[in-house]
Residue frames as qw, qx, qy, qz and C-alpha x, y, z in Angstrom:
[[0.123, -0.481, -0.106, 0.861, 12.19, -40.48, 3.05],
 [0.542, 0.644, 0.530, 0.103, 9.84, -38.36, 0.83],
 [0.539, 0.234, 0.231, 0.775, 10.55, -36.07, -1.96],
 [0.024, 0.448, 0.393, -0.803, 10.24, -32.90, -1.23],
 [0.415, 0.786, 0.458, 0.017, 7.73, -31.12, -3.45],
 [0.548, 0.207, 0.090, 0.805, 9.07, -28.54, -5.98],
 [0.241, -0.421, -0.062, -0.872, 6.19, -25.73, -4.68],
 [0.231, -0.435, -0.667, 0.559, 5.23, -25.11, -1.48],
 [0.151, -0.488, -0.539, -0.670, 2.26, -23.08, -1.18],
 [0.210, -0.274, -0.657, 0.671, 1.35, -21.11, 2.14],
 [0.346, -0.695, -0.377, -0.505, -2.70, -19.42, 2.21],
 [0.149, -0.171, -0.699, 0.678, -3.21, -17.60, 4.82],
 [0.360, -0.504, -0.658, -0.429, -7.32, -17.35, 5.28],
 [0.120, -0.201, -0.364, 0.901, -9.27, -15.13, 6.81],
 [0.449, 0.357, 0.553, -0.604, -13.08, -15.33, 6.65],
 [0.088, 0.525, -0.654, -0.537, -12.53, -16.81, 3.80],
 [0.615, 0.223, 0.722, -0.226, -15.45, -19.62, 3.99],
 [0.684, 0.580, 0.333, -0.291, -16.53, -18.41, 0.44],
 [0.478, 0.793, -0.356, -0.130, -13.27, -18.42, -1.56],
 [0.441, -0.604, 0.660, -0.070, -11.41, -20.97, -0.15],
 [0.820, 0.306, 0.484, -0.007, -13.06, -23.89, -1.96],
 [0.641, 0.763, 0.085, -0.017, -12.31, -22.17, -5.35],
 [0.098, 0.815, -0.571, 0.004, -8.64, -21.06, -4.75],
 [0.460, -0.414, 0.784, 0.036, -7.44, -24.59, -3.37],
 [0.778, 0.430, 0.400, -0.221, -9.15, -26.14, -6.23],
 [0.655, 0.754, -0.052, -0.021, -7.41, -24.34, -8.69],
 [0.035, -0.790, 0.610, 0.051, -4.34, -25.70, -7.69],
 [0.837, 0.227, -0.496, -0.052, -2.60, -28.50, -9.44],
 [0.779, -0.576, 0.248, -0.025, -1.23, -31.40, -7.20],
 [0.778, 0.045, 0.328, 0.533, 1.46, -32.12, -10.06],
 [0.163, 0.934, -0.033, -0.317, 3.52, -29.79, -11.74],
 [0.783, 0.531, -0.208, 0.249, 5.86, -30.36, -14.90],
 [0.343, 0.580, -0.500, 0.544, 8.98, -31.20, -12.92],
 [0.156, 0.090, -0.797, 0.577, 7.36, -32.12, -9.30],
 [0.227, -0.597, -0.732, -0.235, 4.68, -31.75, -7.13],
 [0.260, -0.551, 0.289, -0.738, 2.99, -29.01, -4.53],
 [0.454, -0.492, -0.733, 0.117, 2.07, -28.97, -1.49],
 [0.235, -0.694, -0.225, -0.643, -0.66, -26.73, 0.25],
 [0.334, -0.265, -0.620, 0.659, -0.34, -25.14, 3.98],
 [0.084, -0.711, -0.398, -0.574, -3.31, -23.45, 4.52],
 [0.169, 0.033, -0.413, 0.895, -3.22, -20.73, 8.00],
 [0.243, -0.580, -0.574, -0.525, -6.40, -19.94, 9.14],
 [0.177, 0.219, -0.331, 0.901, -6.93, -16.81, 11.04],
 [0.577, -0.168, 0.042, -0.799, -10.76, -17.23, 11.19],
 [0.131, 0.141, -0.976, -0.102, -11.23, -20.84, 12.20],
 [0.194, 0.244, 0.783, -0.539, -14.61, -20.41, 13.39],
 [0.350, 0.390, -0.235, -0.819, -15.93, -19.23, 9.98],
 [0.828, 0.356, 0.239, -0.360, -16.65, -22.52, 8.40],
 [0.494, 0.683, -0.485, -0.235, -13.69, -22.44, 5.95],
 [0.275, -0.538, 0.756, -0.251, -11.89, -24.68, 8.15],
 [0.709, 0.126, 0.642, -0.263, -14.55, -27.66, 7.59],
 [0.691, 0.704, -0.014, -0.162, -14.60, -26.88, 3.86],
 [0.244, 0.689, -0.676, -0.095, -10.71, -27.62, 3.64],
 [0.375, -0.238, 0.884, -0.145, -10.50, -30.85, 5.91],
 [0.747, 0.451, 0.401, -0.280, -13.77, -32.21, 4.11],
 [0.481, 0.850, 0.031, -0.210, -12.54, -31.22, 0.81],
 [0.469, 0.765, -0.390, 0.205, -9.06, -31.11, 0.57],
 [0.878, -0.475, -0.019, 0.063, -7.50, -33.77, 2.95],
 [0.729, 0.079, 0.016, 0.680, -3.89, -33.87, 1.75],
 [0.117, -0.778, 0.018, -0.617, -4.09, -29.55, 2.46],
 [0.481, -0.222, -0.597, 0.603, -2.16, -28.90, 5.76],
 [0.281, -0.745, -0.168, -0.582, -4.51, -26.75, 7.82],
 [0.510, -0.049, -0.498, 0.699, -3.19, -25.14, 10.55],
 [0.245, -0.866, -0.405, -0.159, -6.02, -22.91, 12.97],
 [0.347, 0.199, -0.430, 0.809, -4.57, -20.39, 14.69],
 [0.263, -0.437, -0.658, 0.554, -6.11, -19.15, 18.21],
 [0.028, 0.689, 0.286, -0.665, -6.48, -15.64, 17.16],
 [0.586, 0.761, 0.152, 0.233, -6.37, -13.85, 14.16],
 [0.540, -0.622, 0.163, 0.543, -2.70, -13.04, 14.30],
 [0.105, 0.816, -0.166, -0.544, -1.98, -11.09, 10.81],
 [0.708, 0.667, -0.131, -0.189, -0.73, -11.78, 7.54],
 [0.244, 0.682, -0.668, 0.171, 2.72, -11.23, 8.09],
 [0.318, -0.329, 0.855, -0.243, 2.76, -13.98, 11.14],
 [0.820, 0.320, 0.223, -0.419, 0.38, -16.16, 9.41],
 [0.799, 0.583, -0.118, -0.094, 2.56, -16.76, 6.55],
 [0.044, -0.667, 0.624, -0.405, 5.45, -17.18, 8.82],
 [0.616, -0.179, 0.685, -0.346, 3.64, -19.89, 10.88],
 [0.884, 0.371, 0.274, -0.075, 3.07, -21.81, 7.38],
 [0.519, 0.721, -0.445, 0.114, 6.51, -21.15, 5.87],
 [0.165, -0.529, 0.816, -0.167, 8.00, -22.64, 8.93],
 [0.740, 0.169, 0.619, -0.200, 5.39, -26.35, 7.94],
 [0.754, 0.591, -0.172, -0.227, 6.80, -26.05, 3.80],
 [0.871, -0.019, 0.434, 0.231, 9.53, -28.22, 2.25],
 [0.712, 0.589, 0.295, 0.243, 9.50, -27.16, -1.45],
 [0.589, 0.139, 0.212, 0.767, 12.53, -25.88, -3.64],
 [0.098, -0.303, -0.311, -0.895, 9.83, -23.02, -4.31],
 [0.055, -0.396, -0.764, 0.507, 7.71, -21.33, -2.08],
 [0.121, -0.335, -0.457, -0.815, 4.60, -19.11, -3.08],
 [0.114, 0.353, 0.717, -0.591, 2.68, -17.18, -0.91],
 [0.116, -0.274, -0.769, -0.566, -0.65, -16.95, -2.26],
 [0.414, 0.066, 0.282, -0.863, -4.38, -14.96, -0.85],
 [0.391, 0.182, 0.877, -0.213, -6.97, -17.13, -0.41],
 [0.525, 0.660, 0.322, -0.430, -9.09, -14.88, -2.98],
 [0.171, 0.549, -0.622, -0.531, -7.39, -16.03, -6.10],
 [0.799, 0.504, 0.270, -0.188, -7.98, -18.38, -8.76],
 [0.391, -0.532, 0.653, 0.372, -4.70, -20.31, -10.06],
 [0.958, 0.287, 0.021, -0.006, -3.65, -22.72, -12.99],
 [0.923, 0.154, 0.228, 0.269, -0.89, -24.84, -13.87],
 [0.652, 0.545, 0.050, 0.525, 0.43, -22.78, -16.66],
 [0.170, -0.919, 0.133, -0.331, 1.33, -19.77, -14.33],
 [0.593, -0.726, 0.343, 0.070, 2.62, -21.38, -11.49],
 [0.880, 0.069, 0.217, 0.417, 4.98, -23.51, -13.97],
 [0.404, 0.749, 0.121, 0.511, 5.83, -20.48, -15.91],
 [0.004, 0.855, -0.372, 0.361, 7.28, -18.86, -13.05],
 [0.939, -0.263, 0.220, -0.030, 8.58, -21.69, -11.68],
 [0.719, 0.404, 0.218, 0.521, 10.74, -22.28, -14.83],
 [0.119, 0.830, -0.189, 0.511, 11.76, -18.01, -14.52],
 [0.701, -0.617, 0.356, -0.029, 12.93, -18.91, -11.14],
 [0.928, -0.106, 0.349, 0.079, 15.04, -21.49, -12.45],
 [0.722, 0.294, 0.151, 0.607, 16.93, -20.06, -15.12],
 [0.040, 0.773, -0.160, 0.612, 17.25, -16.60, -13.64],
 [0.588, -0.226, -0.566, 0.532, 19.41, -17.31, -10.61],
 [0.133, 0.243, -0.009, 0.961, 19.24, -13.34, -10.51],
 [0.301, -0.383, -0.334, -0.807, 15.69, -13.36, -9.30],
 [0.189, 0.004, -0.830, 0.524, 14.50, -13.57, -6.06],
 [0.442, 0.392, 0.615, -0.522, 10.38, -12.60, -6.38],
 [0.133, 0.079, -0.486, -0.860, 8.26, -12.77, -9.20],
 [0.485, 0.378, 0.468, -0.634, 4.37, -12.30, -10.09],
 [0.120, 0.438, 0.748, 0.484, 2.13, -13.34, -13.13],
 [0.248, -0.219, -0.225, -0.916, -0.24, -10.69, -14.44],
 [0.193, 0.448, 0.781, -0.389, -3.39, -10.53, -11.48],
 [0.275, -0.252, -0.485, -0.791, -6.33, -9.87, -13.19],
 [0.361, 0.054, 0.679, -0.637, -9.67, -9.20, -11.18],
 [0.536, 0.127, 0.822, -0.142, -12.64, -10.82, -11.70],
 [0.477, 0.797, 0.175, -0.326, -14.29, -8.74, -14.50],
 [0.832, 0.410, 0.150, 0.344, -10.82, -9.43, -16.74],
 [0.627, 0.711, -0.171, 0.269, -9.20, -6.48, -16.23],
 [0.658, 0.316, -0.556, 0.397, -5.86, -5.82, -14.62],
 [0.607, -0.744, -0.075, 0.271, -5.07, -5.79, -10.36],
 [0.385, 0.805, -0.281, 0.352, -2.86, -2.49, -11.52],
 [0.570, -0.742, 0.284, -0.208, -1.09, -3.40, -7.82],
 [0.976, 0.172, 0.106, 0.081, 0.24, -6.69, -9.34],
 [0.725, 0.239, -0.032, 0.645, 3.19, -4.52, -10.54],
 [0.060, 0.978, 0.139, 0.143, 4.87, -1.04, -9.18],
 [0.520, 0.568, -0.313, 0.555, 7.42, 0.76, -8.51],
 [0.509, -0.499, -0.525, 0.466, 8.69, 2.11, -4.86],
 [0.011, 0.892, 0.427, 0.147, 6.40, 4.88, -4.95],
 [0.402, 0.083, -0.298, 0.862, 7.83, 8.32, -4.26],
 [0.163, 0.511, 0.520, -0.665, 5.94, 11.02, -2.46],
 [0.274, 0.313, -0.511, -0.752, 5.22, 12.49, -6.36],
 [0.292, -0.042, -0.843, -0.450, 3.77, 9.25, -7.41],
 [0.082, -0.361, -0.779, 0.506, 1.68, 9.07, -4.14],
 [0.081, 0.587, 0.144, -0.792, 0.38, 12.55, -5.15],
 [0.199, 0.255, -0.574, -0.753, 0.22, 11.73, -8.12],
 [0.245, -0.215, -0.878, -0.351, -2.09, 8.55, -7.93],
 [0.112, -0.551, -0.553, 0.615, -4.08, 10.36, -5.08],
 [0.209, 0.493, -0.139, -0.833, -4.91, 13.28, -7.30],
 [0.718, 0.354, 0.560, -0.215, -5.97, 10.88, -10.23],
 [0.248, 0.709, -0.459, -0.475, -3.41, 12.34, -12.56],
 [0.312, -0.098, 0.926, 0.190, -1.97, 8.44, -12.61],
 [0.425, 0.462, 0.774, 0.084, -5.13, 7.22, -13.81],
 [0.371, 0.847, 0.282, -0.254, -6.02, 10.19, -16.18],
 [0.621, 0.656, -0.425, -0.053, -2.61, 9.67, -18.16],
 [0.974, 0.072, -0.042, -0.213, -1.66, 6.24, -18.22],
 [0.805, 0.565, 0.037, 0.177, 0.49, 6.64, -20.19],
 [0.012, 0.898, -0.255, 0.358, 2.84, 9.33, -18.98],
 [0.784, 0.006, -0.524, 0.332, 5.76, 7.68, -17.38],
 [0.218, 0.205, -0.451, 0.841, 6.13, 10.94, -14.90],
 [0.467, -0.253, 0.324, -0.783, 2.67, 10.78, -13.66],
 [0.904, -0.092, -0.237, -0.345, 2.09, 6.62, -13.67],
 [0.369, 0.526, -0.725, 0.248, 4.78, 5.58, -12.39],
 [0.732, -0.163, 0.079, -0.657, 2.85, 4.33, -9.48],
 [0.839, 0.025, 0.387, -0.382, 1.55, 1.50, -11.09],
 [0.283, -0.319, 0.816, 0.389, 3.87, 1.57, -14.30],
 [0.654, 0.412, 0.559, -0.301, 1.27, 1.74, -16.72],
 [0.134, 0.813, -0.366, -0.432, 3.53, 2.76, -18.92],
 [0.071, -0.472, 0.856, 0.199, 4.75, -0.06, -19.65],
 [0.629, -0.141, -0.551, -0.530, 2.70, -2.97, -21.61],
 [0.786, -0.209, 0.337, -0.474, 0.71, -5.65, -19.31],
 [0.956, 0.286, -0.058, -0.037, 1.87, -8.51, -21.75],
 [0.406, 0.710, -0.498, 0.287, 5.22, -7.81, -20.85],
 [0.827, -0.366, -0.264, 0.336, 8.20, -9.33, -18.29],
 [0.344, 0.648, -0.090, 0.673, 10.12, -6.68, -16.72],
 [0.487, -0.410, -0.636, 0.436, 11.68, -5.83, -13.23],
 [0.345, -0.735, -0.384, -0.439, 9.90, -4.10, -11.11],
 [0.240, -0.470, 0.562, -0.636, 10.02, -1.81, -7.31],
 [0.467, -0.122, 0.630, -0.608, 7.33, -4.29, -5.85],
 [0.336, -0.035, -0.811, -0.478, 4.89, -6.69, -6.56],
 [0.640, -0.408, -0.188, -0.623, 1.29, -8.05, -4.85],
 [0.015, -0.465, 0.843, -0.270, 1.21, -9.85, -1.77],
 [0.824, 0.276, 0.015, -0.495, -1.88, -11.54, -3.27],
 [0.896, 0.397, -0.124, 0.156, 0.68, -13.80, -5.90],
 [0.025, 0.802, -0.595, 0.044, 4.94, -13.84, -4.52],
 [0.977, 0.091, 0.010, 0.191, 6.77, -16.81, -5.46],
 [0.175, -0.840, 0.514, -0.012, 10.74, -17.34, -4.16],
 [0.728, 0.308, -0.600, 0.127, 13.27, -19.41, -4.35],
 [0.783, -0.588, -0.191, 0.076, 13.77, -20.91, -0.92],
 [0.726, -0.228, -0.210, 0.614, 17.20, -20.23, -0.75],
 [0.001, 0.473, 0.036, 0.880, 16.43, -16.17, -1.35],
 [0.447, -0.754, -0.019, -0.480, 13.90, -16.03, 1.69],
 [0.785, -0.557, -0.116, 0.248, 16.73, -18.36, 4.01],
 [0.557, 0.322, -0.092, 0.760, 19.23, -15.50, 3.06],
 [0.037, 0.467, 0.004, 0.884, 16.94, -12.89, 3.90],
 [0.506, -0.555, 0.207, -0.627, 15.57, -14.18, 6.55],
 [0.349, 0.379, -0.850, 0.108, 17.93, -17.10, 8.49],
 [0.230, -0.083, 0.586, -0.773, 15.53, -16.83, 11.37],
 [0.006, -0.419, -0.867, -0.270, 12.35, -18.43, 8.89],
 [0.014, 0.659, 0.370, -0.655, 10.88, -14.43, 9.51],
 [0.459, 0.473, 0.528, 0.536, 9.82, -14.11, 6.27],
 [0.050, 0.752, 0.312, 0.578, 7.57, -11.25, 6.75],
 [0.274, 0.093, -0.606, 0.741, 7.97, -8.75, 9.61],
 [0.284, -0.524, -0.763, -0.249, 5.30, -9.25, 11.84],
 [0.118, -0.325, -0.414, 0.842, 5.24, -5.79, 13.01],
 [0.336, 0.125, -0.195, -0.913, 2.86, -5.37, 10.37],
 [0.554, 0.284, 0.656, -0.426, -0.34, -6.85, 10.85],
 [0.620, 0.384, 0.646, 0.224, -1.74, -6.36, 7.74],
 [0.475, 0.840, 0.212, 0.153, -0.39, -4.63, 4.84],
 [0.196, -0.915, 0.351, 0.023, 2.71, -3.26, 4.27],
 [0.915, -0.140, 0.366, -0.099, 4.24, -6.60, 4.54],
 [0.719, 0.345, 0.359, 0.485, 5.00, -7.04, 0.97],
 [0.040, -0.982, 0.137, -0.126, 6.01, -3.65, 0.50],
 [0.679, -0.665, 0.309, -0.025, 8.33, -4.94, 3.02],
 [0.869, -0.034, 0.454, 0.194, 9.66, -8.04, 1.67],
 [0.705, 0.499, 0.113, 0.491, 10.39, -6.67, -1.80],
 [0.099, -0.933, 0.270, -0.215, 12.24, -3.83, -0.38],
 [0.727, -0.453, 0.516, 0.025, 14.06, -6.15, 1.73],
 [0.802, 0.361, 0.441, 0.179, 14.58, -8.64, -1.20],
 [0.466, 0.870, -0.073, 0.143, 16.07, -5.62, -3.75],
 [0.230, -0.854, 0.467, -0.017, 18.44, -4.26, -0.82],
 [0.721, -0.433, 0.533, 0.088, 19.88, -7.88, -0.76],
 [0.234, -0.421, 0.704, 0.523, 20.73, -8.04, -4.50],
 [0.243, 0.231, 0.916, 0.223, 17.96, -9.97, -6.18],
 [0.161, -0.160, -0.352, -0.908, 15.46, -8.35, -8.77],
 [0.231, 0.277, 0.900, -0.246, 11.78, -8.57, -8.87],
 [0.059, 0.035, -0.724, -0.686, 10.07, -9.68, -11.69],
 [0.545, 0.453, 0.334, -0.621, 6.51, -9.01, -13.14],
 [0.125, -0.049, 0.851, 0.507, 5.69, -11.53, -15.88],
 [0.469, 0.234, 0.500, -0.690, 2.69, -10.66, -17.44],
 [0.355, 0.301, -0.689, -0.555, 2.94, -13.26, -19.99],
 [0.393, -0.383, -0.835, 0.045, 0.61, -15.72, -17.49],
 [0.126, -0.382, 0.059, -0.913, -1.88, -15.03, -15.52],
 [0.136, -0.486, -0.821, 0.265, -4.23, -15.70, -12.46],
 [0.229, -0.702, -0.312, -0.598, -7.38, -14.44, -11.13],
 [0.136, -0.036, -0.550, 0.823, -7.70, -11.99, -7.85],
 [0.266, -0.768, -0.495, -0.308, -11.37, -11.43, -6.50],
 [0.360, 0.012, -0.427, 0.829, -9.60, -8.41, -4.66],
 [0.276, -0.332, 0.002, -0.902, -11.31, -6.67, -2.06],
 [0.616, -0.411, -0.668, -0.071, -13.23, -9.58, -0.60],
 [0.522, -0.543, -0.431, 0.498, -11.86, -8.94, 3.00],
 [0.161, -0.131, -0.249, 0.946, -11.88, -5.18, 3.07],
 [0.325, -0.384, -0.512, -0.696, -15.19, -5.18, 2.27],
 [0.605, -0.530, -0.570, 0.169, -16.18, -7.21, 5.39],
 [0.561, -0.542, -0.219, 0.587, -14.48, -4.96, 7.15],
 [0.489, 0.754, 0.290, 0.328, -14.24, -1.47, 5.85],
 [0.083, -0.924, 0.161, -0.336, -12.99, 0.96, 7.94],
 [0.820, -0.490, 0.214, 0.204, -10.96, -1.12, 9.94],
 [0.887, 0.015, 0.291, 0.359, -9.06, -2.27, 7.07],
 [0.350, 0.778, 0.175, 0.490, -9.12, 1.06, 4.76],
 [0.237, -0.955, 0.171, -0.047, -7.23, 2.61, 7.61],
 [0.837, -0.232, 0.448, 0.213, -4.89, -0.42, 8.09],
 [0.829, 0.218, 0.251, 0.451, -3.50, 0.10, 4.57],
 [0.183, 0.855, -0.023, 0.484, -2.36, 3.86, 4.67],
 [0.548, -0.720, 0.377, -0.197, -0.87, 3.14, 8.10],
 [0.884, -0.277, 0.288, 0.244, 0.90, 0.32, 7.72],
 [0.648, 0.472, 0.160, 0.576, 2.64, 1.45, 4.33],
 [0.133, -0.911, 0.178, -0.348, 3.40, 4.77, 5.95],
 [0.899, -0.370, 0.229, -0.047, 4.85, 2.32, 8.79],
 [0.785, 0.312, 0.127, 0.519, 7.32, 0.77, 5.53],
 [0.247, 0.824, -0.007, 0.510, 8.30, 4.14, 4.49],
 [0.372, -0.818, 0.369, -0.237, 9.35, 5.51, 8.22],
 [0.921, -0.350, 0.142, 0.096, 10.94, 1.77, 8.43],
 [0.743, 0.166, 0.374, 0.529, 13.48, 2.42, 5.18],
 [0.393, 0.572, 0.186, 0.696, 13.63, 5.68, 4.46],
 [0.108, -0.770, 0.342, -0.528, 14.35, 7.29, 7.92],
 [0.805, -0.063, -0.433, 0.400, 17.08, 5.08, 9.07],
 [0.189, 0.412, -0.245, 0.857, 18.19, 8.25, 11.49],
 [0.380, -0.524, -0.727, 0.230, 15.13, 8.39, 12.90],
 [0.139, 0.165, 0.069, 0.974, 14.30, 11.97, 12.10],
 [0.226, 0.635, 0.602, -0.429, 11.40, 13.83, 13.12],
 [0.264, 0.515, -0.283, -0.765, 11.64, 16.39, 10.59],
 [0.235, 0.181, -0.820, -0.490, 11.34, 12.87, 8.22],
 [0.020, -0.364, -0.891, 0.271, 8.65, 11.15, 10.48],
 [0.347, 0.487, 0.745, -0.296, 6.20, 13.41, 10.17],
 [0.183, 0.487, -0.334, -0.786, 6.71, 14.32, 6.55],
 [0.122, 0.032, -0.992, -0.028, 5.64, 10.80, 6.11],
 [0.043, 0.450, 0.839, -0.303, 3.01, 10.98, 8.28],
 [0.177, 0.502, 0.093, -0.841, 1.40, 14.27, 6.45],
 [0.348, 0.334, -0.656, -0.581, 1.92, 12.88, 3.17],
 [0.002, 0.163, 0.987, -0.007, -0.11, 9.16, 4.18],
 [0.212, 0.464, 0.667, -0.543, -2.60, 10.92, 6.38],
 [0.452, 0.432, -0.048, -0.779, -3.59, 13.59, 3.39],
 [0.404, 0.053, -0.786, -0.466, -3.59, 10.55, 0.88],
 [0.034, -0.266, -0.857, 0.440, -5.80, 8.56, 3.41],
 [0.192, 0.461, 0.570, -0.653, -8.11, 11.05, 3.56],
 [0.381, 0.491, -0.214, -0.754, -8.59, 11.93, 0.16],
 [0.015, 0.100, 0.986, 0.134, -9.11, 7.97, -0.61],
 [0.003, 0.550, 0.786, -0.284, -11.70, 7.47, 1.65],
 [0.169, 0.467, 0.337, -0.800, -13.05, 10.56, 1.30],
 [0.448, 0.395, -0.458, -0.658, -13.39, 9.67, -2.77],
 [0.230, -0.220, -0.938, -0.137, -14.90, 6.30, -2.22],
 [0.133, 0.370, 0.766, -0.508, -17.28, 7.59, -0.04],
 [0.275, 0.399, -0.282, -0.828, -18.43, 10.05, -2.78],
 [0.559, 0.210, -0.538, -0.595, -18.84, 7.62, -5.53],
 [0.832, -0.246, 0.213, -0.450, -19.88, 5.13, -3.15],
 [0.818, 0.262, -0.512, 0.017, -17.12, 2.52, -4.24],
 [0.849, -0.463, 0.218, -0.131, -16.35, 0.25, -1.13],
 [0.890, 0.160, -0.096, 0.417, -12.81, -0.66, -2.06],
 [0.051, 0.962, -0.250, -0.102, -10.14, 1.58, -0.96],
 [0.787, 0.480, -0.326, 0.208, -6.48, 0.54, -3.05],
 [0.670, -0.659, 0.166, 0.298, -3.71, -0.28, -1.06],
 [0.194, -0.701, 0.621, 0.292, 0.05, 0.71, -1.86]]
């Protein structure tokens, strides 16, 4: 019988021919204390990536999937092919090392208390993926980072809250949410919260997801921790470029989606479409301020 690995590692890829190489690279095959192992999901199998893993990365379980079936089931259909003590889902557009994944590895381990935690993302230019850490947004903070107050005082814990810029980057410190770019668990936190091996709920396609999970994850008792004393790289944005409008609708809908999922257990209308006023106007004032300054990225939740 083999040992299991202490990290399990589930990509889920999506036209992803040109980052794939670099992310599976930067993952070690030993770690102080055990070893990984990679399940890679691939939603685009006709893209090319697919050859670039088998070629490349033989000991990498790659698993095509027929269609492009979503984040949330993606990472589902590779969590149900891991092993490891520790599981870490992980976006093909990143750029790992060692010292991170050990470093929360090792916070896992002596904080029984924790049940997700991130390393500081940083995009490609150095500086921070402010998404990496927040808080569970109220409509205020929505309005608030939608209006650009957030980003025009930082600093101000009643208008950043958001993102929590208040608080240093170099710090560890729990948090509403975290990216679904970098989430690392302890197996036995996602077979509490989900006995069924439904990590994510795959009524969201894409986005929302994680939202999801760490909601889910708080309600059941366990914290979740931003450590932004390590760090990886996110080339974020890759896939909503490809795909702009598709995708730049997809994340203001699907988090709206969260919100109506947990915060109108009743099933109110009066709450449904206070929700839905408060996405659509942020939605539109996104897009409508990327299209201005021509930036091609709109932020998700």
């Amino acid at each position: 019988m083999t040992v299991p690995p202490l990290l399990s590692i589930v990509i889920v890829a999506y036209k992803s021919r040109d980052e794939i190489r670099g992310c599976l690279g930067s993952i070690p095959s030993v770690m102080a204390g055990g070893g990984t192992e990679v399940v890679v999901v691939d939603n685009s199998p006709d893209d090319g990536a697919g050859a670039i893993v088998r070629r490349d990365f033989p000991n990498v379980v790659y698993q095509p999937m027929a269609e492009n079936v979503g984040f949330g089931r993606g990472n589902n259909a590779g969590y149900a092919r891991t092993r490891g003590e520790f599981v870490l889902f992980l976006n093909p557009d990143t750029i790992c090392n060692a010292a991170a994944l050990e470093h929360c590895v090792s916070r896992l381990r002596a904080d029984s208390s924790i049940g997700l935690i991130s390393p500081r993302l940083e995009l490609a230019d150095g500086s921070m993926d402010l998404a990496c850490r927040r808080s569970i947004p109220t409509l205020w903070d929505g309005f608030c980072r939608a209006a650009g107050l957030a980003a025009r005082f930082p600093r101000a814990r009643w208008l950043a809250a958001y993102n929590l810029t208040h608080l240093p980057p170099d710090g560890t410190y729990e948090v509403g949410a975290i990216n679904g770019a970098f989430m690392m668990a302890p197996r036995h936190v996602l077979q509490q919260i989900a006995p069924d091996g439904i990590v994510f709920d795959e009524r969201f396609f894409m986005y929302g997801d994680d939202l999801d999970l760490c909601i889910r994850v708080r309600r059941a008792g366990w914290k979740i921790v931003y450590d932004g004393r390590v760090r990886i790289t996110h080339l974020k944005g890759v896939s909503v470029a490809k795909d702009f409008d598709r995708m730049s609708r997809a994340i203001f809908d699907a988090n709206r989606d969260v919100f109506l999922k947990h915060f109108n257990p009743t099933g109110s209308r009066l709450v449904r479409w206070k929700y839905r006023l408060a996405f659509g106007a942020w939605k539109l004032v996104a897009k409508s301020k990327a299209r201005v300054s021509g930036y091609r990225r709109v932020r998700p939740l």
